[in-house]
C-alpha positions as CSV (number, residue, x, y, z in Angstrom):
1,X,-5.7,21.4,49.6
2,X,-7.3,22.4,46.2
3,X,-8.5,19.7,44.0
4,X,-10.1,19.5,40.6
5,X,-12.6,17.6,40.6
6,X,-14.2,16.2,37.7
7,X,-18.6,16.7,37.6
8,X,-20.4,13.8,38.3
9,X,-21.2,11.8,36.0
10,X,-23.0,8.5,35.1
11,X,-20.3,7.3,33.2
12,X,-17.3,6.0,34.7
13,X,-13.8,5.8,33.7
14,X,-13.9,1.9,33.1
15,X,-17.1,3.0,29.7
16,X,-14.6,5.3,28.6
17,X,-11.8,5.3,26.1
18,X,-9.5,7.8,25.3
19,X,-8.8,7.9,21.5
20,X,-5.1,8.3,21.3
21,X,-3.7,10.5,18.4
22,X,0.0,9.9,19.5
23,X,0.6,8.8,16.2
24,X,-1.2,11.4,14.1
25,X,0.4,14.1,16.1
26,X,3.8,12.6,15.0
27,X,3.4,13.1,11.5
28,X,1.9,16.3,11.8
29,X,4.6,17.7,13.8
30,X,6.8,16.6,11.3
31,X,5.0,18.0,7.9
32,X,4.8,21.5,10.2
33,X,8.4,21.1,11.0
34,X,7.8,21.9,14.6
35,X,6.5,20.2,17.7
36,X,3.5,21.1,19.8
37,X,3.6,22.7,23.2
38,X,1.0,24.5,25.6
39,X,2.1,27.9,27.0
40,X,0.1,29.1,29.7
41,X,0.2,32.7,30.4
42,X,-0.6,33.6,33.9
43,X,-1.6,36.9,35.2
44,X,-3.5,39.8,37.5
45,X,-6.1,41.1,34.7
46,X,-4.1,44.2,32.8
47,X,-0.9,42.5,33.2
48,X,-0.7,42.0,29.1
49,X,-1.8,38.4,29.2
50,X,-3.9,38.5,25.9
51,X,-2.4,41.5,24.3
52,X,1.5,39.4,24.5
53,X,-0.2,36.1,23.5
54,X,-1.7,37.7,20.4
55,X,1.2,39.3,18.8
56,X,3.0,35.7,19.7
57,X,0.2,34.3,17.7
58,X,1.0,36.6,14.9
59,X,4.7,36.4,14.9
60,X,4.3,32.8,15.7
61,X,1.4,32.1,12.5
62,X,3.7,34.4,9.9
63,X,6.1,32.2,10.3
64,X,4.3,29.4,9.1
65,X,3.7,27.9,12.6
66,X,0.4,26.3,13.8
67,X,-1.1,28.1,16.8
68,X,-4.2,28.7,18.0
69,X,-5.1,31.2,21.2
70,X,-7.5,30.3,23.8
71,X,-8.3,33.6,26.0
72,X,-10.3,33.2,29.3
73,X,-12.5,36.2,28.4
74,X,-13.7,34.5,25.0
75,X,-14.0,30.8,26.7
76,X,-16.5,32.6,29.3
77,X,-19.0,33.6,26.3
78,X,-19.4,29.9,25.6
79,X,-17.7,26.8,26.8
80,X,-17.3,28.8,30.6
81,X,-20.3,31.0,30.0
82,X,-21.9,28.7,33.2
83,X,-19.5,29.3,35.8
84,X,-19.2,32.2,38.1
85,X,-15.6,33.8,39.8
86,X,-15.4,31.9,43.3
87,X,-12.8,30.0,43.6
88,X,-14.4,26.3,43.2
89,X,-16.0,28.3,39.6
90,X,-12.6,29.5,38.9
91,X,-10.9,26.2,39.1
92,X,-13.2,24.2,37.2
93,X,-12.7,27.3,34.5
94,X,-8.6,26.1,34.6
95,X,-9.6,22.4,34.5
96,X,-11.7,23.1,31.2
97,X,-9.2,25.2,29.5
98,X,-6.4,22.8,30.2
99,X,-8.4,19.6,28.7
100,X,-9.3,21.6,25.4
101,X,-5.7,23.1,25.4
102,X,-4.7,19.4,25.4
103,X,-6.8,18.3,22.5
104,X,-5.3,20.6,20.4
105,X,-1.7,19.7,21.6
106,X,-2.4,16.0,20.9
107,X,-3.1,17.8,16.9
108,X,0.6,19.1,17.3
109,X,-0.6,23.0,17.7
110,X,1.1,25.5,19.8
111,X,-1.7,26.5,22.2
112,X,-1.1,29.7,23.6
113,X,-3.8,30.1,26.8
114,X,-3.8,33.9,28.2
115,X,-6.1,33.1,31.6
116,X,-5.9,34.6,35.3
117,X,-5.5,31.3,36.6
118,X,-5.2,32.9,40.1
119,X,-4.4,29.7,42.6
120,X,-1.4,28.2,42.3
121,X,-2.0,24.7,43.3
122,X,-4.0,24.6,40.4
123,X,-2.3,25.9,37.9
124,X,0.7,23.1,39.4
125,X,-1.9,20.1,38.7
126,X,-2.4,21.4,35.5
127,X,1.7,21.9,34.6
128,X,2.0,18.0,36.3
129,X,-0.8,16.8,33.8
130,X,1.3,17.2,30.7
131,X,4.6,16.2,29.9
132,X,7.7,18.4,31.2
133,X,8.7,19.6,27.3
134,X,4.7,19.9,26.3
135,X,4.1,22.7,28.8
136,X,5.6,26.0,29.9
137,X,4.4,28.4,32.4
138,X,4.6,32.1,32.0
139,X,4.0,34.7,34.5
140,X,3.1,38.3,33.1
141,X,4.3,39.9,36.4
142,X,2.8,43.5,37.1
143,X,2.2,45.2,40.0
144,X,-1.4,45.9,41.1
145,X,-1.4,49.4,41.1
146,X,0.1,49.7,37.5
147,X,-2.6,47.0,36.4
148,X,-5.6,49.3,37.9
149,X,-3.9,52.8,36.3
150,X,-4.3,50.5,32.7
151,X,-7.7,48.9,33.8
152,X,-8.0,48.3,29.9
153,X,-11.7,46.7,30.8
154,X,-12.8,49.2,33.7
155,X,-12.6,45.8,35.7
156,X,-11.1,47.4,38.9
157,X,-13.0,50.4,39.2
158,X,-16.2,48.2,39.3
159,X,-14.8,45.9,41.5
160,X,-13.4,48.1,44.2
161,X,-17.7,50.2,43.8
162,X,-18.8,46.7,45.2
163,X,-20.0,45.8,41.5
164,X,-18.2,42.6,40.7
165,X,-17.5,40.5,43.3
166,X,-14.8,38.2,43.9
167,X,-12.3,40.1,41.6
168,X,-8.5,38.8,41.5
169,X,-6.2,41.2,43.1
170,X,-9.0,43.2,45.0
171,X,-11.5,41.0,47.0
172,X,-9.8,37.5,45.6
173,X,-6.3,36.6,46.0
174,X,-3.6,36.1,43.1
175,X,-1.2,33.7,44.0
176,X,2.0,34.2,41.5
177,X,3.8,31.1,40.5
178,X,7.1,30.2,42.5
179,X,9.0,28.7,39.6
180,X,7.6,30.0,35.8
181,X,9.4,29.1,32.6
182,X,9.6,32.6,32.0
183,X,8.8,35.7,33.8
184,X,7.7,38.8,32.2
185,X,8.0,41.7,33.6
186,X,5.0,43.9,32.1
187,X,5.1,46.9,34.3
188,X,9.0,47.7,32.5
189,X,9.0,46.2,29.4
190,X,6.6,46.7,26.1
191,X,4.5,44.3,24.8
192,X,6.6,44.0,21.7
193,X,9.7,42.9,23.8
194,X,8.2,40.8,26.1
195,X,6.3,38.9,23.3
196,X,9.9,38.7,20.9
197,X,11.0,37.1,24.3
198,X,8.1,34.4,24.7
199,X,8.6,33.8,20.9
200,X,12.1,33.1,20.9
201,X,12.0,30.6,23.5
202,X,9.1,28.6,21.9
203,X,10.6,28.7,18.7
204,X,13.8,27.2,20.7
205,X,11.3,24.8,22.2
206,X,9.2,23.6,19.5
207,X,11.7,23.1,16.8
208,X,12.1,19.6,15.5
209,X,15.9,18.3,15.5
210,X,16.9,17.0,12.0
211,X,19.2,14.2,11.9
């Protein structure tokens, strides 16, 4: 069984508390007009991950909406810059993203994450962690062999000449999730239809009720 486990520390839970914004992040989600939410966007590397969550950004930030994107490939030239791609590296990678994905949740932003996220049981305790209508889980499904014929990064062609190791969907597995939000089927459809789909359905999530 897969746990996330947080570093040692020599502070324990009992010297720390958490500074709760649940009231901040009510009136901001009312002067924006919309509520905050966390979609996480899971996927073999190629399957459109970053390139769908960046035009939702757009779409999302033209319309006056407050997002912000946090892709795993940009976290890893700072704040994951220290870990490596085994397994117990690539969870504590998913346990970091989700804590600063909640920080800017609890400011009422739409956090859009694009990340691997390979093992399932993970990416569950992370889904568990926040409330049912402040997360949604989206799989950019893609088959392996159309992700290598993109290999946008040259990513599989090193991995399968032996020179990265531990690479999702060649020498380390990708476990897809059982029961997404919202599946999107990258080999078929283009970017531009399956990021109008992910956009329509937080739009149809986030929007505030007026009595």
């Amino acid at each position: 069984m897969v746990k996330i486990n947080l570093p040692d520390s020599d502070l324990t839970l009992s010297n720390i508390v958490w500074c709760s914004h649940l009231e901040k992040r009510i009136q901001r989600e009312a002067h924006q007009g919309h509520r905050g939410l966390v979609a996480w966007l899971t996927g073999l590397s190629g399957s459109g991950k970053s390139t769908i969550a960046q035009f939702v950004d757009e779409g999302l930030s033209r319309a006056g909406f407050q997002t912000i994107v946090l892709d795993g490939d940009n976290l890893r030239h700072g704040l994951c810059k220290d870990l490596g791609f085994s397994i117990a590296d690539r969870n504590e990678n998913v346990r970091r993203v989700s804590e600063v994905s909640r920080l800017f949740l609890e400011q009422g932003f739409i956090v859009l994450v694009a990340l691997v996220s390979p093992i399932r049981e993970t990416r569950d305790q992370v889904k568990h962690s926040f409330a049912e209508s402040d997360f949604i889980e989206i799989h950019c499904k893609c088959s392996l062999s159309i992700c290598r014929e993109r290999d946008p990064k040259g990513l599989y062609a090193k991995a399968e000449n032996g020179k990265i190791p531990e690479f999702t969907g060649v020498s380390s597995p990708y476990e897809e999730p059982l029961s997404p939000s919202l599946i999107l089927h990258t080999s078929d459809e283009s970017v531009e239809d399956s990021a109008t789909r992910l956009l329509q359905m937080i739009v149809n999530q986030v929007k505030i009720e007026r009595s």
